[in-house]
N, C-alpha and C positions, 0 to 999 in steps of 0.2 A: 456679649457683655464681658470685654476684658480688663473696662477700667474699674478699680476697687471703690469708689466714689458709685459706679451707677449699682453695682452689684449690692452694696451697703444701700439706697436707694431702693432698690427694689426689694428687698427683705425687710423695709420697712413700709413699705407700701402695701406688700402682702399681709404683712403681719397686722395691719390697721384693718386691711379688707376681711380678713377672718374673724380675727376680733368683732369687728361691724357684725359680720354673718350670724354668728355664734349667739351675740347679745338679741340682733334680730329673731331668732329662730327661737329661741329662749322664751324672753318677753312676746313674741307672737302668737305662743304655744300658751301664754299663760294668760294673755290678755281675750281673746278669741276663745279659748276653749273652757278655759278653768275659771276664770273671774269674772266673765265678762257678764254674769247679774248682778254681782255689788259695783262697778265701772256704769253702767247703763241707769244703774238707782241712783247713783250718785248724781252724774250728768243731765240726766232725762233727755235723750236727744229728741225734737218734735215727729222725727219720722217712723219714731219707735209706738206712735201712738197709730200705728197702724198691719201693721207685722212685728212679731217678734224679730230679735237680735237674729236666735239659731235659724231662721227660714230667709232669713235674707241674702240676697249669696255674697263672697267672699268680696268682691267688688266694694259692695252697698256698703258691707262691715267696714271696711279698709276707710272708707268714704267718710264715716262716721266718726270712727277714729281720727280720722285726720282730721276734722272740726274741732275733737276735743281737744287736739293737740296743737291748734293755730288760737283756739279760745282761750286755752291755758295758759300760752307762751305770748300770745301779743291783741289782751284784753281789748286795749284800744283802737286798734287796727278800726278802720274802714276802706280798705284799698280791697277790691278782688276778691277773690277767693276769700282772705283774712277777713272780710266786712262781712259776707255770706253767713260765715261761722260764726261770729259774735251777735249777729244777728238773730240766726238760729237758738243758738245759745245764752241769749241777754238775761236769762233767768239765773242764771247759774255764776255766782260771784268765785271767782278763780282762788282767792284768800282762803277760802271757807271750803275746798276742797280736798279731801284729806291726801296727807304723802305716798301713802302705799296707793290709791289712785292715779295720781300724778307721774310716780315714780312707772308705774309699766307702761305710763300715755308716752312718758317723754321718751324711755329709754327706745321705746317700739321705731319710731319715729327721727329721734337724732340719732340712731344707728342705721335708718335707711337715708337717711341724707347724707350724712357721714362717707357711710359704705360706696353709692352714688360719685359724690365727691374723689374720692380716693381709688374708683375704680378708672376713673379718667387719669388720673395723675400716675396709677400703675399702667395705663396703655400707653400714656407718653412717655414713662421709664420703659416699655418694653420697643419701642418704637425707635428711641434711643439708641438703644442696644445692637439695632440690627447693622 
């Protein structure tokens, strides 16, 4: 990495990927562990009418979450995985679900996409380099 263009490049690619990590680990911590009975009341996912949230494993949760967070983000959807979710979910009007909800669905979520994103973009800056 001699030229000041990749070197600038890749302190910003890291700096997004920590960032990313940070807010992930954050909101994950707080979605999953700490809030995750007013997130579940609010939502009522269907699968939850069968086990609780805490005995489900990490997987199942992640799984769930991610429903709310394709139901949340693109209501209309019927494509794939996005139709599955609103499907699941068609009880649940996205308007009417409150901000501090939404706020640790979305932040959980576009910081792993994000993170995902921008960790390819720093292999190709580091890849660059050599």
């Amino acid at each position: 990495m001699h030229s000041p263009a990749l070197v600038l490049l890749f302190q910003l690619t890291f700096g997004i990927f920590v960032l990313c990590f940070a807010i992930l680990l954050i909101s994950g911590l707080l979605l999953f562990y700490v809030r995750h009975e007013r997130v579940n009341a609010v939502m009522q996912h269907p699968y939850l009418q069968y086990k609780p949230f805490r005995q489900l494993p990490l997987t199942i949760r992640a799984t769930i979450v991610l429903d709310y967070y394709l139901h949340l983000a693109l209501p209309k959807g019927r494509f794939w995985v996005i139709g599955q979710a609103n499907y699941l979910l068609s009880h649940i009007d996205p308007s009417r679900v409150p901000r501090g909800v939404k706020w640790l669905i979305y932040s959980f979520w576009t910081a792993c996409w994000l993170g995902l994103v921008d960790m390819i973009a720093l292999w190709g800056v580091l890849s660059l380099g050599q």
